[in-house]
Backbone as JSON Lines, residues from 0, in Angstrom:
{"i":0,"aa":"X","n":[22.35,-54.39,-25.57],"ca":[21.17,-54.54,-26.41],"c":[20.95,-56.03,-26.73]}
{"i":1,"aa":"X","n":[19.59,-56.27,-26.36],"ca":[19.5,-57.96,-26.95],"c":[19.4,-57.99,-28.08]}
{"i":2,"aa":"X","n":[19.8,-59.09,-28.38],"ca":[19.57,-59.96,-30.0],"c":[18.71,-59.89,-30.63]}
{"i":3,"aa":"X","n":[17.45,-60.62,-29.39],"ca":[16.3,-60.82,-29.81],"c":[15.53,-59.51,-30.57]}
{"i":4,"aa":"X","n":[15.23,-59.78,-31.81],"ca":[14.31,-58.64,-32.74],"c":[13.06,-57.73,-31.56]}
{"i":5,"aa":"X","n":[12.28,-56.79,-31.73],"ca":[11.78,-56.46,-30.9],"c":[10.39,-55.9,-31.47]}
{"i":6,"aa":"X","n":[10.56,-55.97,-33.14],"ca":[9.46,-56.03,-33.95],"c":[9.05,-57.2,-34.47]}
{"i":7,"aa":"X","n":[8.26,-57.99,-34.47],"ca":[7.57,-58.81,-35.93],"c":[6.29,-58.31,-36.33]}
{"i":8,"aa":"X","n":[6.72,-58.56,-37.9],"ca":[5.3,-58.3,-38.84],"c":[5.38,-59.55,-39.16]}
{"i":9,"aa":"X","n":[3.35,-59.68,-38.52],"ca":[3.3,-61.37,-39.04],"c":[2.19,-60.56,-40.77]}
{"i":10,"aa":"X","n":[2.79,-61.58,-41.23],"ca":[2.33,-61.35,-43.1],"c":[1.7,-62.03,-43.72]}
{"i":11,"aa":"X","n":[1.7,-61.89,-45.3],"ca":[1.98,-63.44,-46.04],"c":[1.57,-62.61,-47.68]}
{"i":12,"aa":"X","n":[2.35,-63.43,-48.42],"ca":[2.39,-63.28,-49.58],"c":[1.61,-62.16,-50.21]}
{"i":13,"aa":"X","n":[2.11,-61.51,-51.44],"ca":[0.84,-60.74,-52.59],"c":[0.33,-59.78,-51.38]}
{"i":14,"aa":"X","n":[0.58,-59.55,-50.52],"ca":[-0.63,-58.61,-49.58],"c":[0.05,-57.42,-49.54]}
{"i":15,"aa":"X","n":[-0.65,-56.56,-50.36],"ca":[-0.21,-55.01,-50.28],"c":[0.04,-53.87,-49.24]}
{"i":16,"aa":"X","n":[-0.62,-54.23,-48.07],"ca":[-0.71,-53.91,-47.01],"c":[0.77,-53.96,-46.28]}
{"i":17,"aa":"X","n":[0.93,-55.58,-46.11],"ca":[2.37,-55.97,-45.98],"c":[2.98,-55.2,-46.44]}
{"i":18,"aa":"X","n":[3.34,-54.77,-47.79],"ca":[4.43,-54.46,-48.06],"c":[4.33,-52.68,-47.78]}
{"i":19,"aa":"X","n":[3.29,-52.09,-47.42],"ca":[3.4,-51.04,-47.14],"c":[3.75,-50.82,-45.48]}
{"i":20,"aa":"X","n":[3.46,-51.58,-44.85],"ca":[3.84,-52.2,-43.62],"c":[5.23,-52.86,-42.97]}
{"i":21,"aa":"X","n":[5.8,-52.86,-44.11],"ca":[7.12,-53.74,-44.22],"c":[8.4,-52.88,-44.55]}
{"i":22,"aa":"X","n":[7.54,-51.46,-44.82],"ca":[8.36,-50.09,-45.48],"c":[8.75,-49.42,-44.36]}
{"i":23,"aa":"X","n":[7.82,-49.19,-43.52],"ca":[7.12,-48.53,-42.2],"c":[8.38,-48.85,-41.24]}
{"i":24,"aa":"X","n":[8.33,-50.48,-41.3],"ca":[8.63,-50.95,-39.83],"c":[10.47,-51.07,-40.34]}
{"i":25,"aa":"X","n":[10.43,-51.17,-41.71],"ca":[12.23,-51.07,-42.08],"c":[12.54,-49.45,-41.33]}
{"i":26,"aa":"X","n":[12.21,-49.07,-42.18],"ca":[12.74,-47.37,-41.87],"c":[12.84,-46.97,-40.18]}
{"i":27,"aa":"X","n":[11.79,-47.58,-39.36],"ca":[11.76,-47.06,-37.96],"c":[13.05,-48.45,-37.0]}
{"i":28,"aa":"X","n":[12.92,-49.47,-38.09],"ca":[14.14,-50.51,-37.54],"c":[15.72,-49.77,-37.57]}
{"i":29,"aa":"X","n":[15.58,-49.21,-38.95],"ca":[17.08,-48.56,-39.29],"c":[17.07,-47.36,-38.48]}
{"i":30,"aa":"X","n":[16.08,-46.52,-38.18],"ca":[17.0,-45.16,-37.55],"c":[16.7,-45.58,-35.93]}
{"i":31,"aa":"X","n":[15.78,-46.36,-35.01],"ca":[16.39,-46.69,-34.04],"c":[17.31,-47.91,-33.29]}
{"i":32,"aa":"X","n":[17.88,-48.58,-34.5],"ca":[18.49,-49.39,-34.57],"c":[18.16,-50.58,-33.59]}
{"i":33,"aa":"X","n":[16.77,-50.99,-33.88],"ca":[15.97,-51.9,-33.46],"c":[15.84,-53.33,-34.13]}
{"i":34,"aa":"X","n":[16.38,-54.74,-33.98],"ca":[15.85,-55.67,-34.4],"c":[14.08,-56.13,-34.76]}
{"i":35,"aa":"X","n":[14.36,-56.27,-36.17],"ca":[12.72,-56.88,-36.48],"c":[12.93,-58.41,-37.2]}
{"i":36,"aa":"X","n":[11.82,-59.03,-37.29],"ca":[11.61,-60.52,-38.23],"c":[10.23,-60.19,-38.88]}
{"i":37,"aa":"X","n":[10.1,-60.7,-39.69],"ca":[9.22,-61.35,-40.89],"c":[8.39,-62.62,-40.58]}
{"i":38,"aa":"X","n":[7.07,-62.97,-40.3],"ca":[6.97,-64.43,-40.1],"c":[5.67,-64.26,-41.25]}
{"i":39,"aa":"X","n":[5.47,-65.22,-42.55],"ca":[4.42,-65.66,-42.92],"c":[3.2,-66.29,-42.41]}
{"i":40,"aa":"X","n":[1.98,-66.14,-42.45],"ca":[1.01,-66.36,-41.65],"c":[0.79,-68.07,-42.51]}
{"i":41,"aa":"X","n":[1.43,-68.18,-43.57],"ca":[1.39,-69.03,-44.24],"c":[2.4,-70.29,-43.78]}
{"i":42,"aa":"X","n":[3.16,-70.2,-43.06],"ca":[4.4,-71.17,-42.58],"c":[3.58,-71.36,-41.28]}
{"i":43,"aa":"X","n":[2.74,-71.18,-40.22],"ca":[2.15,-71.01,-39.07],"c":[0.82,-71.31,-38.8]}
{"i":44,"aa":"X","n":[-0.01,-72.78,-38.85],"ca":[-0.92,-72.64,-38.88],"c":[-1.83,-71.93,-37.57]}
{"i":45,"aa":"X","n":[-0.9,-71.75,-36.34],"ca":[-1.29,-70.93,-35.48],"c":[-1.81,-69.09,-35.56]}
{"i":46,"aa":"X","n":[-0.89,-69.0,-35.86],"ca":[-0.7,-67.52,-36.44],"c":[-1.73,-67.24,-37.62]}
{"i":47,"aa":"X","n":[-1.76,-68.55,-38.36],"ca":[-2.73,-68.32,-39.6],"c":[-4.38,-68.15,-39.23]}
{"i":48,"aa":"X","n":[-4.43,-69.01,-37.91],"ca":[-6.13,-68.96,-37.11],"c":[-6.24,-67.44,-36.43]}
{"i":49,"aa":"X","n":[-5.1,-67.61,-36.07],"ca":[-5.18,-65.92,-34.89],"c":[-5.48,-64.64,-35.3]}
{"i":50,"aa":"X","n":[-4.87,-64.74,-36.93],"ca":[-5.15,-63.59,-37.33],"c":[-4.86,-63.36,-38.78]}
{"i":51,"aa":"X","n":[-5.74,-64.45,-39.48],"ca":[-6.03,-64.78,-41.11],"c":[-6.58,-63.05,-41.52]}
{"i":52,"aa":"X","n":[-7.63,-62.24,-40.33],"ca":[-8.73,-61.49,-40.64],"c":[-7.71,-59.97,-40.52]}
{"i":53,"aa":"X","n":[-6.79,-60.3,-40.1],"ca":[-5.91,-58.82,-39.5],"c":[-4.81,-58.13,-40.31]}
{"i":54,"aa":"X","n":[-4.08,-59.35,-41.1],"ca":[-2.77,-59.19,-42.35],"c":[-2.8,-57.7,-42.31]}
{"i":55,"aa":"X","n":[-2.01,-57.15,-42.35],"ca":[-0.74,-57.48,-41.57],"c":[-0.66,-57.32,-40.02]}
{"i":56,"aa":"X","n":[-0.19,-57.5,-39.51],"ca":[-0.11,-57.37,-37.75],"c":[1.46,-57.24,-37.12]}
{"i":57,"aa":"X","n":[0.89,-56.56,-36.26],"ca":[2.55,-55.74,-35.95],"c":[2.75,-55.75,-34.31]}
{"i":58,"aa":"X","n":[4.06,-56.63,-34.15],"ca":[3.49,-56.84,-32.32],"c":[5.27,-55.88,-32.43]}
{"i":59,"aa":"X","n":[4.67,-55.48,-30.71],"ca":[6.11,-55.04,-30.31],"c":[6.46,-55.92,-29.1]}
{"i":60,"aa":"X","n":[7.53,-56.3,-28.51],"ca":[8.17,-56.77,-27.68],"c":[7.0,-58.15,-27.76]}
{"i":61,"aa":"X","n":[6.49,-58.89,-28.0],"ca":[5.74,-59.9,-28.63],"c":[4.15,-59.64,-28.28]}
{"i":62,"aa":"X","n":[4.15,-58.39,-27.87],"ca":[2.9,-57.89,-27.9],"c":[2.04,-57.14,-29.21]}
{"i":63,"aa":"X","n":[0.58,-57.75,-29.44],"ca":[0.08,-56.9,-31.12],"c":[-0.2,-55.65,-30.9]}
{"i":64,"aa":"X","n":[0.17,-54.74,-31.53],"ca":[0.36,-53.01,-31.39],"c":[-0.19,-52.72,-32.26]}
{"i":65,"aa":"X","n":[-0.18,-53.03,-33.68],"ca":[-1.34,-52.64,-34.63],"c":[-1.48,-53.83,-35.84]}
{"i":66,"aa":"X","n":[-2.51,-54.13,-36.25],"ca":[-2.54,-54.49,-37.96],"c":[-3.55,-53.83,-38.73]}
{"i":67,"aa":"X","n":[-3.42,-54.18,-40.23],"ca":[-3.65,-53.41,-41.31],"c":[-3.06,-52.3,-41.9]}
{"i":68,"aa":"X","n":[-2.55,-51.42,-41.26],"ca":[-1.79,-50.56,-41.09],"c":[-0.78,-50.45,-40.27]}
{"i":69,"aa":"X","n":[0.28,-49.7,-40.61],"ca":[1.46,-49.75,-39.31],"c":[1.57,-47.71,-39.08]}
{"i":70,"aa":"X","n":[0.89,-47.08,-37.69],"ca":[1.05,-45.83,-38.43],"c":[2.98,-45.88,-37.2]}
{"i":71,"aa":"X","n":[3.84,-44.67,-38.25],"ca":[4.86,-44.77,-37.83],"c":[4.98,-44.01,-36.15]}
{"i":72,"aa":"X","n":[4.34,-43.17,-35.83],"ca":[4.64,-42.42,-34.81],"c":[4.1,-43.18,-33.76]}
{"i":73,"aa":"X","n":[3.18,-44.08,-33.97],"ca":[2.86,-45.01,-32.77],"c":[3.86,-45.21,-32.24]}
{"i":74,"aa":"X","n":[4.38,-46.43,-33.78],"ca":[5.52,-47.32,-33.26],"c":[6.61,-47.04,-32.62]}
{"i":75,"aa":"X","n":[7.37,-45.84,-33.24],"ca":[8.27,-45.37,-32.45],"c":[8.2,-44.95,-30.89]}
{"i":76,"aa":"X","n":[7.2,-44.88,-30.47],"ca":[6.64,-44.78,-29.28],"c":[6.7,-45.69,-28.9]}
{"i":77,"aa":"X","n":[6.21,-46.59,-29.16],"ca":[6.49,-47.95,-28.24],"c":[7.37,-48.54,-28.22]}
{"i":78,"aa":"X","n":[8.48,-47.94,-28.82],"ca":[10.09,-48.93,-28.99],"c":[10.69,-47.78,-28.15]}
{"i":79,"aa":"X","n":[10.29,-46.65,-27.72],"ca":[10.97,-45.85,-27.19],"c":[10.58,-45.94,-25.24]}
């Protein structure tokens, strides 16, 4: 198994979404024992142009799979 995480939620602060998003992608990290990261859209002024309009955004293998929402049965699908 690589190292490398295989989720990121790009985020950023106060955003409710995030953190309902951040619930989502823990729980489906822990039962398929999948690496994820965290990146603030706020540390990135790249990330911050790409997708200021999308918070939260959810790539798999560094591809974007969903934002605003994270629904869970997608995801697990695509890590599977």
């Amino acid at each position: 198994m690589s190292d490398e995480p295989r989720i990121t939620l790009i985020s950023k602060p106060g955003c409710h979404l995030c953190d309902d998003a951040r619930t989502v992608i823990a729980a489906v990290a822990a039962d398929t024992g999948v690496g994820w990261v965290e990146i603030s859209i706020l540390d990135d002024p790249a990330l911050r142009e790409q997708y200021a309009e999308q918070i939260p955004v959810t790539l798999v293998d560094g591809a974007q799979h969903d934002y605003w929402r994270v629904d869970e049965k997608r995801l697990r699908a695509a890590l599977a």
